[in-house]
PyMOL Python script that loads the backbone (N, CA, C, O; Angstrom):
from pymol import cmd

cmd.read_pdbstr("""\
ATOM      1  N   UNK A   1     110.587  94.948 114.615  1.00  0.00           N
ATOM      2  CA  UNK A   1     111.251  94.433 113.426  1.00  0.00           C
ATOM      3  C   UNK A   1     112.647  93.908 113.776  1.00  0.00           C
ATOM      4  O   UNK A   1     113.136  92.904 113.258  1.00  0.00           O
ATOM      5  N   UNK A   2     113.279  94.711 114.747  1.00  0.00           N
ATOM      6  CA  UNK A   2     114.767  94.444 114.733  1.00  0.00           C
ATOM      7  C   UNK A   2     114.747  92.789 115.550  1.00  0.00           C
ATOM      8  O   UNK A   2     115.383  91.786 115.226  1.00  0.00           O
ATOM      9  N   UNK A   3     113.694  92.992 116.781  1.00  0.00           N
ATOM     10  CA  UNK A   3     113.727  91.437 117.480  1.00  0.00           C
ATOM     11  C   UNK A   3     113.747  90.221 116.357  1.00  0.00           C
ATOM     12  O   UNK A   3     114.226  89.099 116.515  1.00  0.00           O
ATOM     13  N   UNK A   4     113.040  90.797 115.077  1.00  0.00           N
ATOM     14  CA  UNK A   4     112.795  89.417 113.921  1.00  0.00           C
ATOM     15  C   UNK A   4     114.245  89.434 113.202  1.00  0.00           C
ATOM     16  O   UNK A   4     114.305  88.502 112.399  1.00  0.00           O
ATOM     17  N   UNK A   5     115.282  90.105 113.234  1.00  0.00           N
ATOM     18  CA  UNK A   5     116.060  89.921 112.238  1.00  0.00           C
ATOM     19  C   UNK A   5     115.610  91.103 111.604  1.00  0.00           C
ATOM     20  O   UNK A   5     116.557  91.202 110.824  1.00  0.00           O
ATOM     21  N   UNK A   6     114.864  92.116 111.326  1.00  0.00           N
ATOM     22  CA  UNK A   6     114.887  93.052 110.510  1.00  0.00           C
ATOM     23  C   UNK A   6     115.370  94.194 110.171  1.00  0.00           C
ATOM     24  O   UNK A   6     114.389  94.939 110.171  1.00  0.00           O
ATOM     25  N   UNK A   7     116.642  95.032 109.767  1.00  0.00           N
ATOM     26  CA  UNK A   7     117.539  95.954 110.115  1.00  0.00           C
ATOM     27  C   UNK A   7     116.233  97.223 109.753  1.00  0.00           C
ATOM     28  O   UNK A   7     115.195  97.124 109.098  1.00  0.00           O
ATOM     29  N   UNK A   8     116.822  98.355 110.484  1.00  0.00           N
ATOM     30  CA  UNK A   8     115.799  99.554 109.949  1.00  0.00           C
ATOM     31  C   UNK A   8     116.495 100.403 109.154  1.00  0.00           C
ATOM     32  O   UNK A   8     117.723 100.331 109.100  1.00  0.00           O
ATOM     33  N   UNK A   9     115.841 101.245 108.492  1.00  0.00           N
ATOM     34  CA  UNK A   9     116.227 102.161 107.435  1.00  0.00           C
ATOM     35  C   UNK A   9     115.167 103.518 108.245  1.00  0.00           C
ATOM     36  O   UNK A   9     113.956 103.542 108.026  1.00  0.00           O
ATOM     37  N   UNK A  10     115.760 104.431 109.046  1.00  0.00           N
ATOM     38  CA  UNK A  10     115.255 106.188 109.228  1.00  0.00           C
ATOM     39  C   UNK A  10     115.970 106.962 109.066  1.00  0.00           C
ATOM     40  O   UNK A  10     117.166 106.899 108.782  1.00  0.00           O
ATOM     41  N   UNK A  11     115.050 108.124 109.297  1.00  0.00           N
ATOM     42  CA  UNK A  11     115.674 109.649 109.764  1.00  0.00           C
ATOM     43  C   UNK A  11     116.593 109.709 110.317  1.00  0.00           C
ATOM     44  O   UNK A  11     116.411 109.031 111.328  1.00  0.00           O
ATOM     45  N   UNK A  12     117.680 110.164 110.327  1.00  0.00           N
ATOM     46  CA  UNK A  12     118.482 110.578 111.645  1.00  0.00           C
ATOM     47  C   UNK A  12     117.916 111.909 112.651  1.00  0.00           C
ATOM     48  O   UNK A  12     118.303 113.075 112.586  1.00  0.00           O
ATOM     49  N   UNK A  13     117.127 111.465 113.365  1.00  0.00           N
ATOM     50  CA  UNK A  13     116.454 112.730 113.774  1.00  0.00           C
ATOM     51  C   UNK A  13     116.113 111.903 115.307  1.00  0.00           C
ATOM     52  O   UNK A  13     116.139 110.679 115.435  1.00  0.00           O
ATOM     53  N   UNK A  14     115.784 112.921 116.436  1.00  0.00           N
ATOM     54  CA  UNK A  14     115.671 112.383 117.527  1.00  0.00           C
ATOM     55  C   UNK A  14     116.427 111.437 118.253  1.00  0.00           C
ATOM     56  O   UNK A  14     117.634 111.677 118.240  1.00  0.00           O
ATOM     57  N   UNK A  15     115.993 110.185 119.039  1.00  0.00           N
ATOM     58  CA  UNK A  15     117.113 109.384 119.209  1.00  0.00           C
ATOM     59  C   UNK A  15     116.380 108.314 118.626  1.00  0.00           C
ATOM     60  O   UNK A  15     115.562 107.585 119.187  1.00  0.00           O
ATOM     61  N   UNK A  16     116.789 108.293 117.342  1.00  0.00           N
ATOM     62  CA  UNK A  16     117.131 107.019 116.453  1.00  0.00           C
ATOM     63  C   UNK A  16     118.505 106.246 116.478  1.00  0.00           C
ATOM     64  O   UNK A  16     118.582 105.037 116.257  1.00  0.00           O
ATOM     65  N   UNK A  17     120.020 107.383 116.886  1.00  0.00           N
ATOM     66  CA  UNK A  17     120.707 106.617 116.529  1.00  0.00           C
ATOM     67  C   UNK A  17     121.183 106.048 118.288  1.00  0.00           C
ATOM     68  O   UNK A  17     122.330 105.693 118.561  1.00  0.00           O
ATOM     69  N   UNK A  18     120.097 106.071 119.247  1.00  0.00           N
ATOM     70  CA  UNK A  18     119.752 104.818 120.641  1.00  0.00           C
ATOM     71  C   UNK A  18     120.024 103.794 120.090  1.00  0.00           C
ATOM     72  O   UNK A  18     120.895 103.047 120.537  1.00  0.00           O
ATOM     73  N   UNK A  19     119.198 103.477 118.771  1.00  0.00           N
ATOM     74  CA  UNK A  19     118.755 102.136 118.575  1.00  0.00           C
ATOM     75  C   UNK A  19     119.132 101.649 117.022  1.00  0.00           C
ATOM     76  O   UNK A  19     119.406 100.522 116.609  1.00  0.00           O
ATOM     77  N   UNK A  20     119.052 102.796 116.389  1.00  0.00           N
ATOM     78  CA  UNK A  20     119.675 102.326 115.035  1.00  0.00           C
ATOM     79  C   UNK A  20     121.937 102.551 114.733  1.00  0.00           C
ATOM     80  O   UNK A  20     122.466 103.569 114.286  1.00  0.00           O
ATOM     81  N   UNK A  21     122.410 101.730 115.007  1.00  0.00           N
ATOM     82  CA  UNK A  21     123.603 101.653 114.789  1.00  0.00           C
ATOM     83  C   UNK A  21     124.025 102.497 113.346  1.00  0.00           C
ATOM     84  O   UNK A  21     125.038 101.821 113.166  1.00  0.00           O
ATOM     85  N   UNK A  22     124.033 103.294 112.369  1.00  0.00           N
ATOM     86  CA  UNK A  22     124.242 103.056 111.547  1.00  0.00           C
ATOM     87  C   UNK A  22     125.323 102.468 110.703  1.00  0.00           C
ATOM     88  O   UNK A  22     126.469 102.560 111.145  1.00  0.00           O
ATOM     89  N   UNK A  23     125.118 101.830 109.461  1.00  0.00           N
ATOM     90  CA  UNK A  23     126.003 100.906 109.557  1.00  0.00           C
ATOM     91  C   UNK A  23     126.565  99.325 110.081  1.00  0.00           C
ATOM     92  O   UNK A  23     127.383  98.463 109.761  1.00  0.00           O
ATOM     93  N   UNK A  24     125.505  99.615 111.123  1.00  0.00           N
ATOM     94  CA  UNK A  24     125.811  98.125 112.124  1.00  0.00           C
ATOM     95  C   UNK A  24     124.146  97.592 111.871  1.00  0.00           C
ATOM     96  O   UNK A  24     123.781  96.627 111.201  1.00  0.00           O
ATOM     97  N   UNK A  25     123.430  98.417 112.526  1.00  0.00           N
ATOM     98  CA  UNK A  25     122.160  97.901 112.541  1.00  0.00           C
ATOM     99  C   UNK A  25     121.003  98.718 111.748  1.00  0.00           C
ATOM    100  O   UNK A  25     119.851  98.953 112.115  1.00  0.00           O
ATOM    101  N   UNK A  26     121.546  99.013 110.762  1.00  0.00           N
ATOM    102  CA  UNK A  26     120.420  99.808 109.574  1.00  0.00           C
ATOM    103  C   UNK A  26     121.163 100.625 108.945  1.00  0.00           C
ATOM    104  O   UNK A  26     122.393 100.624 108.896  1.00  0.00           O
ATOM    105  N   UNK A  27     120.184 101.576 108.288  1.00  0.00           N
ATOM    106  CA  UNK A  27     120.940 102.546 107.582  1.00  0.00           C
ATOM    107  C   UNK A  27     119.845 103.903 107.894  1.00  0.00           C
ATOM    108  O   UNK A  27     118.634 104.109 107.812  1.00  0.00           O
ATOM    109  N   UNK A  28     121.042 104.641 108.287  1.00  0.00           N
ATOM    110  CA  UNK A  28     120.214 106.419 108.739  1.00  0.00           C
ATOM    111  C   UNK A  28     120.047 107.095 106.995  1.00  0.00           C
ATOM    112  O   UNK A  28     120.822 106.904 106.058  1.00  0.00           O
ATOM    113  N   UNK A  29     118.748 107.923 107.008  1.00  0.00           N
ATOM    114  CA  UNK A  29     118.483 108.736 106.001  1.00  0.00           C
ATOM    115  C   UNK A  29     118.880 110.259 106.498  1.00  0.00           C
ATOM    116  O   UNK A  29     119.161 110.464 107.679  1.00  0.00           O
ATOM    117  N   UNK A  30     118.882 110.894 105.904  1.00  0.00           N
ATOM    118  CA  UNK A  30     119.510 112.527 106.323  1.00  0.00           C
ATOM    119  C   UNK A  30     118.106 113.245 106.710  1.00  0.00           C
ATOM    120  O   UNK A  30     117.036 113.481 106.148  1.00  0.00           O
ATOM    121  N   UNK A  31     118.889 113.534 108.385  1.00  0.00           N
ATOM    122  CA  UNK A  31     117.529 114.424 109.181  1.00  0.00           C
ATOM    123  C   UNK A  31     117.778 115.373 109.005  1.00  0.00           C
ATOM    124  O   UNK A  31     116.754 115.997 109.281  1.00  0.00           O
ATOM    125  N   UNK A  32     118.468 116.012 108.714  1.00  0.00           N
ATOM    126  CA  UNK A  32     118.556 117.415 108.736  1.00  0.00           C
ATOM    127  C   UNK A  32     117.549 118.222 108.153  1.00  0.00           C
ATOM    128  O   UNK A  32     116.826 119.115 108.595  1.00  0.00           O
ATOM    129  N   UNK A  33     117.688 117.677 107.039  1.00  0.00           N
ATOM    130  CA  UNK A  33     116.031 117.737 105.961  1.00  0.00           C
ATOM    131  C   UNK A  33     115.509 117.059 105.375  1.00  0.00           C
ATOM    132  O   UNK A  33     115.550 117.154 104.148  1.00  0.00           O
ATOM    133  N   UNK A  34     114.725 115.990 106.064  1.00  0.00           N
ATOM    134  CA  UNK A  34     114.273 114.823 105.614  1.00  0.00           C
ATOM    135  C   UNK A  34     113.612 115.050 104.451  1.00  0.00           C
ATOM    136  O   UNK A  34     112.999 116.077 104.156  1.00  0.00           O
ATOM    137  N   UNK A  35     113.736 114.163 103.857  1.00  0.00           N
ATOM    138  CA  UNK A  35     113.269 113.964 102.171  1.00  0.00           C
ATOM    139  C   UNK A  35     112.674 112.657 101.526  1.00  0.00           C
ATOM    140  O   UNK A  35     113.303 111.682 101.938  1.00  0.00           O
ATOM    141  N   UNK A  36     111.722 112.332 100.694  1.00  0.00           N
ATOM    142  CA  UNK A  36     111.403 111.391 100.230  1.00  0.00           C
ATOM    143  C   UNK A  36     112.655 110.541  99.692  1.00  0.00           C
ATOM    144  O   UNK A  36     112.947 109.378  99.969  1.00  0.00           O
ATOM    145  N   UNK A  37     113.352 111.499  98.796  1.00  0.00           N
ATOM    146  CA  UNK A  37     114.508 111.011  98.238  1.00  0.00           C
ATOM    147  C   UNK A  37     115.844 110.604  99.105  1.00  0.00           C
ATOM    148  O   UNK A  37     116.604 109.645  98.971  1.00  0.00           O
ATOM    149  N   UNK A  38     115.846 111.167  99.590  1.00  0.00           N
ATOM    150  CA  UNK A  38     116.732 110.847 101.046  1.00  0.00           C
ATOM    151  C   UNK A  38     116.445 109.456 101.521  1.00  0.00           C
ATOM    152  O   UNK A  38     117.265 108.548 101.387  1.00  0.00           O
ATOM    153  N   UNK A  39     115.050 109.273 102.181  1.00  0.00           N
ATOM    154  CA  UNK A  39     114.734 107.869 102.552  1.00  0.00           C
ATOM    155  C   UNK A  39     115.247 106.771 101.525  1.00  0.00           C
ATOM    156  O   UNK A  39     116.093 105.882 101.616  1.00  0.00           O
ATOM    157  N   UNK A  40     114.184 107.291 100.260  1.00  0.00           N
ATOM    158  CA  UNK A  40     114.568 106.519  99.108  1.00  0.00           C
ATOM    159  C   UNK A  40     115.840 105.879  99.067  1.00  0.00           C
ATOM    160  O   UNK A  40     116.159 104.691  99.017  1.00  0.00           O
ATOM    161  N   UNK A  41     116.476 106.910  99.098  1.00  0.00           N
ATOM    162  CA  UNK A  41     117.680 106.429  98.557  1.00  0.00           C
ATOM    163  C   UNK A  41     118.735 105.572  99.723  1.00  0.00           C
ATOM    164  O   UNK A  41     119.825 105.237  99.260  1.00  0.00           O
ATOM    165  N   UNK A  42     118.444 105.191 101.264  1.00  0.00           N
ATOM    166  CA  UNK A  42     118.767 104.847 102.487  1.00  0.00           C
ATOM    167  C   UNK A  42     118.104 103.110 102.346  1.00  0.00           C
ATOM    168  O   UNK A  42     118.694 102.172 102.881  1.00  0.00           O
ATOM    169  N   UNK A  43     116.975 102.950 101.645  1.00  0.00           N
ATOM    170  CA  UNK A  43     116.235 102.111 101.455  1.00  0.00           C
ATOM    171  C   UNK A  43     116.704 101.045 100.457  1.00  0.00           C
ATOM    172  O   UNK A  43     116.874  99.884 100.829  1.00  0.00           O
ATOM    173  N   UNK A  44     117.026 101.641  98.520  1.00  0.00           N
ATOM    174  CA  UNK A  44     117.815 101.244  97.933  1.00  0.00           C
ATOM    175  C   UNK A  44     119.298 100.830  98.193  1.00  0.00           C
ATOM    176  O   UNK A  44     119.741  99.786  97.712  1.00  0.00           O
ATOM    177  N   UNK A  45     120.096 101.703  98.997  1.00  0.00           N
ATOM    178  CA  UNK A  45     121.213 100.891  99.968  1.00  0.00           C
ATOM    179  C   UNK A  45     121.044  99.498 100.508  1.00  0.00           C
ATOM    180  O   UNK A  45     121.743  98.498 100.342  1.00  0.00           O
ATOM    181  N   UNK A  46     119.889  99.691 101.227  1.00  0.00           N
ATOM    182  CA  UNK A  46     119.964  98.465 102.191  1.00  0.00           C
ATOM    183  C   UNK A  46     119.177  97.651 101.181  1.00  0.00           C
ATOM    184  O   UNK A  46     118.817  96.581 101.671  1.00  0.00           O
ATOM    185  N   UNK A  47     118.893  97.783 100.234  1.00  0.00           N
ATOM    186  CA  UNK A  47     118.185  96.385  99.682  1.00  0.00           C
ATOM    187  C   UNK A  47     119.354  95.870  98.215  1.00  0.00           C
ATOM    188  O   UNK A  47     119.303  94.884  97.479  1.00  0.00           O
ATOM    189  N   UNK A  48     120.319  97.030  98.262  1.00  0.00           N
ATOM    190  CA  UNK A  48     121.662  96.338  97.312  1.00  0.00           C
ATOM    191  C   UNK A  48     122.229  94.936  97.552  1.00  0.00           C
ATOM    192  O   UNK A  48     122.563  94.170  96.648  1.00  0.00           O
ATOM    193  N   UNK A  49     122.290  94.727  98.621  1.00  0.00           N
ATOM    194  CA  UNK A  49     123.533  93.760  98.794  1.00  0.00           C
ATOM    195  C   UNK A  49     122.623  93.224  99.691  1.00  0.00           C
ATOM    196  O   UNK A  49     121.975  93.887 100.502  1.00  0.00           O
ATOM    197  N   UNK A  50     122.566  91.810  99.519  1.00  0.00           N
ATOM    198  CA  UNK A  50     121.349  90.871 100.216  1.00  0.00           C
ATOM    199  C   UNK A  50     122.435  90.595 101.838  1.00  0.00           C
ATOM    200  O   UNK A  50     122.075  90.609 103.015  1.00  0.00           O
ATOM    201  N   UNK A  51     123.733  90.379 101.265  1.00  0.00           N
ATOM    202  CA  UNK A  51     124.694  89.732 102.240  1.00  0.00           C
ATOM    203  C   UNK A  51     124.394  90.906 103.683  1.00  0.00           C
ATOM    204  O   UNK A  51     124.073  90.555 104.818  1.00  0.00           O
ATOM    205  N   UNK A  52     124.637  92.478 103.152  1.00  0.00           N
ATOM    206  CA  UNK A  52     125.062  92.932 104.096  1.00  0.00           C
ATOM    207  C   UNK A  52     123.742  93.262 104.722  1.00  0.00           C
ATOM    208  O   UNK A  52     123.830  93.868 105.790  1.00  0.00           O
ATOM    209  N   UNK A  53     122.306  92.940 104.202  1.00  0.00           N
ATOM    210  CA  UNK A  53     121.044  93.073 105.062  1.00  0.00           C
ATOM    211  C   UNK A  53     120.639  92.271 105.922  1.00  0.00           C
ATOM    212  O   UNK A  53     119.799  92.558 106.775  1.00  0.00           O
ATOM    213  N   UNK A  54     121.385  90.777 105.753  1.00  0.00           N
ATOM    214  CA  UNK A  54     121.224  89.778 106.763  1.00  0.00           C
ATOM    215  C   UNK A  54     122.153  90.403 107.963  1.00  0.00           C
ATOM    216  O   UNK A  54     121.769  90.558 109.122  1.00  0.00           O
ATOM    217  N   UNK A  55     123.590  90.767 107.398  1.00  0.00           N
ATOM    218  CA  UNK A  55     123.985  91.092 108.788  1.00  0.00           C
ATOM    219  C   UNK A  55     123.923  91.752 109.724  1.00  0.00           C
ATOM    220  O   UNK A  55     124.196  91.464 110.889  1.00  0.00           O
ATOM    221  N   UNK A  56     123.411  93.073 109.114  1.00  0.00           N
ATOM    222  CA  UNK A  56     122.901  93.935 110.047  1.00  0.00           C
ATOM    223  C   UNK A  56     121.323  93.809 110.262  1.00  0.00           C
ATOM    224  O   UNK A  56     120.868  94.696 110.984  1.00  0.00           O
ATOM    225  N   UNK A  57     120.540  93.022 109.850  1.00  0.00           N
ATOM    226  CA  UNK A  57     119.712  92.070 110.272  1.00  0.00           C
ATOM    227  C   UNK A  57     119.987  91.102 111.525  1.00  0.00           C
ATOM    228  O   UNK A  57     118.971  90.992 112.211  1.00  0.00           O
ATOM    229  N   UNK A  58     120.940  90.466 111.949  1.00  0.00           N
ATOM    230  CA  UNK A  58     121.465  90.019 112.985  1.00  0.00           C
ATOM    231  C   UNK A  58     122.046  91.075 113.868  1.00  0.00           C
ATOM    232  O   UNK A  58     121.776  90.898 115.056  1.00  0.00           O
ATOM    233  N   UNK A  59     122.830  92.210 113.579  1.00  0.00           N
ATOM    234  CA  UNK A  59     123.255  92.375 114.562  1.00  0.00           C
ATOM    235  C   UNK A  59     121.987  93.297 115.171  1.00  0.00           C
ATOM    236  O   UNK A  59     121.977  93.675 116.342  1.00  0.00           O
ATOM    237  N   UNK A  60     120.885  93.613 114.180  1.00  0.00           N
ATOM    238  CA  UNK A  60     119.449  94.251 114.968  1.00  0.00           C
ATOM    239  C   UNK A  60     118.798  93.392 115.778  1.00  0.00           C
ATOM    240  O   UNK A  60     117.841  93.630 116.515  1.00  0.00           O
ATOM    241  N   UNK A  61     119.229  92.635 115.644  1.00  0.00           N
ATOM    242  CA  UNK A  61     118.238  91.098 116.702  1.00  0.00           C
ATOM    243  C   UNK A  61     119.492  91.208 117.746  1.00  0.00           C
ATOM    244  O   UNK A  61     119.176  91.066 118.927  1.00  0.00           O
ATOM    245  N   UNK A  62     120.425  91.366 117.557  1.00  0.00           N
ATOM    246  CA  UNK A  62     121.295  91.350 119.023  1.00  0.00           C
ATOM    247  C   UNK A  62     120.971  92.871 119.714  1.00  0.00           C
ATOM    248  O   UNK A  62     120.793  93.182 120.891  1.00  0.00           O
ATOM    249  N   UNK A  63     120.973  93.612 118.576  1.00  0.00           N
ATOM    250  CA  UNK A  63     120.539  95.133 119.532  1.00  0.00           C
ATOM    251  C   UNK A  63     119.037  95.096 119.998  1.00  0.00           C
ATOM    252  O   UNK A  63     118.703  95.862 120.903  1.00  0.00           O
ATOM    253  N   UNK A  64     118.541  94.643 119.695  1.00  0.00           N
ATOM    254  CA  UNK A  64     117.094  94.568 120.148  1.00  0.00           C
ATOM    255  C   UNK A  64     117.258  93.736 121.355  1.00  0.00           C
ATOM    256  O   UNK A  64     116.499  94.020 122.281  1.00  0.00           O
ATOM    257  N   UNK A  65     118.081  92.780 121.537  1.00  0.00           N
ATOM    258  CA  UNK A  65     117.976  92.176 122.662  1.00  0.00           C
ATOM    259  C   UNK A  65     118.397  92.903 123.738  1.00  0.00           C
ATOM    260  O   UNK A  65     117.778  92.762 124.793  1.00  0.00           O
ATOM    261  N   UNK A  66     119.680  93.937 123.668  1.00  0.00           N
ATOM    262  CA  UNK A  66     120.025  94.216 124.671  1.00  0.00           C
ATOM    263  C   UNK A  66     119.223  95.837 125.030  1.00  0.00           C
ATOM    264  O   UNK A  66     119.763  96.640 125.789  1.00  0.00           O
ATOM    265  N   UNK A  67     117.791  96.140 124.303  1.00  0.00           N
ATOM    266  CA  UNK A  67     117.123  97.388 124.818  1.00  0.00           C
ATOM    267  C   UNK A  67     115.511  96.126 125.140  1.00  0.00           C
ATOM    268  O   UNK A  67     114.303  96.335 125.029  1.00  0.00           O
ATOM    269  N   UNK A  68     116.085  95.218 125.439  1.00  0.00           N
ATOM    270  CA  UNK A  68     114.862  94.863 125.543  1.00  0.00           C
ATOM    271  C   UNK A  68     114.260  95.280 126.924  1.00  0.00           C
ATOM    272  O   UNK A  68     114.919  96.088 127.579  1.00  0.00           O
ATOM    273  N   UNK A  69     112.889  94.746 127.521  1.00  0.00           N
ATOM    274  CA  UNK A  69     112.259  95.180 128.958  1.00  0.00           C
ATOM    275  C   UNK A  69     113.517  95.018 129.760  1.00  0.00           C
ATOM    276  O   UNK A  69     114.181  95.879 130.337  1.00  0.00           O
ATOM    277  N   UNK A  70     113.791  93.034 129.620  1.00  0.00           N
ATOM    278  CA  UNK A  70     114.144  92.663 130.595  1.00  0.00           C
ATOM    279  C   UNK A  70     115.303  93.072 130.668  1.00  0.00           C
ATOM    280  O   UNK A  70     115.635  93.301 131.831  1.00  0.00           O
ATOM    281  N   UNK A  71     116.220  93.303 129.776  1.00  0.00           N
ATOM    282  CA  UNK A  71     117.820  93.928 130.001  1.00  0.00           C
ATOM    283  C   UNK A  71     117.579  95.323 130.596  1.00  0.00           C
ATOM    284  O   UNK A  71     118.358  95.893 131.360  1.00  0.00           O
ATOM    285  N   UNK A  72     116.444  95.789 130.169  1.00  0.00           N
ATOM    286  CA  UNK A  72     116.062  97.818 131.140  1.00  0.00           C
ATOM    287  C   UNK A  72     115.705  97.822 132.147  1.00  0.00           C
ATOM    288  O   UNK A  72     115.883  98.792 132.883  1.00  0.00           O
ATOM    289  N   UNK A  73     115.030  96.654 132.550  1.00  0.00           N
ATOM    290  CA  UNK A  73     114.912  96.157 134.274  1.00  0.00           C
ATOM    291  C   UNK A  73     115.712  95.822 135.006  1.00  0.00           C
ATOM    292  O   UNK A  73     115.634  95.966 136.226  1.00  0.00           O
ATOM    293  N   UNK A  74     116.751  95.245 134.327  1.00  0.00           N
ATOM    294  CA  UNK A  74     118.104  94.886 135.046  1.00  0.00           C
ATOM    295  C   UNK A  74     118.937  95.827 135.465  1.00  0.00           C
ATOM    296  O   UNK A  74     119.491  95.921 136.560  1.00  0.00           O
ATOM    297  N   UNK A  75     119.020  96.760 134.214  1.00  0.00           N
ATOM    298  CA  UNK A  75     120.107  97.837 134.354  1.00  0.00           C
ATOM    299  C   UNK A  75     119.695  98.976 135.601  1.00  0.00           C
ATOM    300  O   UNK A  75     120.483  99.569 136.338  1.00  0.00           O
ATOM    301  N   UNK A  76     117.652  99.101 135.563  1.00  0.00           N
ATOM    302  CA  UNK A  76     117.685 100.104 136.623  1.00  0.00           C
ATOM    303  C   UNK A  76     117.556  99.448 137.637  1.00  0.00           C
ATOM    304  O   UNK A  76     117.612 100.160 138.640  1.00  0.00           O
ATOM    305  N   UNK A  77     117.320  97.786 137.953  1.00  0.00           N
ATOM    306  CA  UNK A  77     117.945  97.528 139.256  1.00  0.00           C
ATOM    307  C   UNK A  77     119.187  98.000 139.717  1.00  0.00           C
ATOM    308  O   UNK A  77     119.278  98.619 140.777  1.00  0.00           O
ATOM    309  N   UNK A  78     120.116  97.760 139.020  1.00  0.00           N
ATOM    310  CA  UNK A  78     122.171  97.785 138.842  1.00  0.00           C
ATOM    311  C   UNK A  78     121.701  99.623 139.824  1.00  0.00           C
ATOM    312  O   UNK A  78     121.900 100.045 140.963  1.00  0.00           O
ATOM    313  N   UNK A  79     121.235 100.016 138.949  1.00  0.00           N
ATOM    314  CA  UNK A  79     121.623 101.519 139.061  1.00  0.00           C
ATOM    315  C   UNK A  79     120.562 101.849 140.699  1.00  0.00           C
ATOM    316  O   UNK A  79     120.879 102.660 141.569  1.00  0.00           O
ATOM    317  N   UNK A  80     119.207 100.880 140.714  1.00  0.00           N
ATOM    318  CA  UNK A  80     119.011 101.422 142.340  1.00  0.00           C
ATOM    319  C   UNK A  80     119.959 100.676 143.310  1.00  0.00           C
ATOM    320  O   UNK A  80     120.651 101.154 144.209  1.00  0.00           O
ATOM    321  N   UNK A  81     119.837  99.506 142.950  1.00  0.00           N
ATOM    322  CA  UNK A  81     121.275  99.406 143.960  1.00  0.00           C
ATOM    323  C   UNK A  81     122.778 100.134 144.468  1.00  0.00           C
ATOM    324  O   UNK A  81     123.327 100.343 145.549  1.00  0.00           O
ATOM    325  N   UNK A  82     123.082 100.380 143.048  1.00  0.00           N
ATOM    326  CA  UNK A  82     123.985 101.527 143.738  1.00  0.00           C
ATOM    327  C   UNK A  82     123.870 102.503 144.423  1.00  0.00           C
ATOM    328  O   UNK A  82     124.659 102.659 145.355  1.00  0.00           O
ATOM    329  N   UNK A  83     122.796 103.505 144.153  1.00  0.00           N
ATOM    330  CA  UNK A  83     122.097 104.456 144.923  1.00  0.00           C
ATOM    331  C   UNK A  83     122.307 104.195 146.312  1.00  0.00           C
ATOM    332  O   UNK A  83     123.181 104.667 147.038  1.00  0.00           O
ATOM    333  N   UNK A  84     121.185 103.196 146.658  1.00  0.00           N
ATOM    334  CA  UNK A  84     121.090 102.674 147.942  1.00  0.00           C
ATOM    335  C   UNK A  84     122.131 102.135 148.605  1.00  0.00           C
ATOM    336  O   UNK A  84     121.974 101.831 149.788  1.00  0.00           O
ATOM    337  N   UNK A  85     123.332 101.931 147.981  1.00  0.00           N
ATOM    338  CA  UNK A  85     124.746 101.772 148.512  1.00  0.00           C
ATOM    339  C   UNK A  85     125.426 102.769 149.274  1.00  0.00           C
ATOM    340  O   UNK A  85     125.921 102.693 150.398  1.00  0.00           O
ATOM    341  N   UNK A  86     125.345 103.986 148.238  1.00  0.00           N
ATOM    342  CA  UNK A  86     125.939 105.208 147.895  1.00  0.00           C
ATOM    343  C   UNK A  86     125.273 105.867 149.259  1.00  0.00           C
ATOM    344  O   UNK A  86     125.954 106.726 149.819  1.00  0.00           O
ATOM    345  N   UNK A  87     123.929 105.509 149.860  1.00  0.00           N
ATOM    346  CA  UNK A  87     123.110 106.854 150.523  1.00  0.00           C
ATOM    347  C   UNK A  87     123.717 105.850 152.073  1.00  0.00           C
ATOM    348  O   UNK A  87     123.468 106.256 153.208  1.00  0.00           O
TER     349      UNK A  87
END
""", "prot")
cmd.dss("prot")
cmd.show_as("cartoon", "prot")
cmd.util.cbc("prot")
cmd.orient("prot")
């Protein structure tokens, strides 16, 4: 979703906030004790204000870009190279 422009709305639970910015690139619902109403109400946020769903709609298409394959292939090249520097 995020590669299309689509911001997410979850849990804060696990590592969601890897990938969900909150605030920047979606909106977190409360993990602590996740709730229908909780979501609900994380969901109704993000569908208030059309302006601020495009933007963090964009900036999910920029975060999606940079967890993409090819940016995670790059980075653990970066990181065997150093290794192999280092040894």
């Amino acid at each position: 979703a995020a590669r299309q422009g689509v911001p997410a709305v979850a849990f804060d639970v696990g590592g969601v906030r890897e990938w969900l910015v909150p605030g920047e690139t979606g909106w977190l619902a409360t993990g602590s004790r996740p709730t229908a109403a909780s979501l609900a109400k994380a969901i109704t946020e993000a569908l208030a204000d059309p302006q601020q769903l495009r933007e963090r709609g964009e900036a999910a298409r920029r975060r999606a870009g940079e967890l993409s394959l090819s940016a995670h292939l790059d980075r653990l090249e970066q990181l065997f190279a150093l290794v192999r520097s280092q040894s």
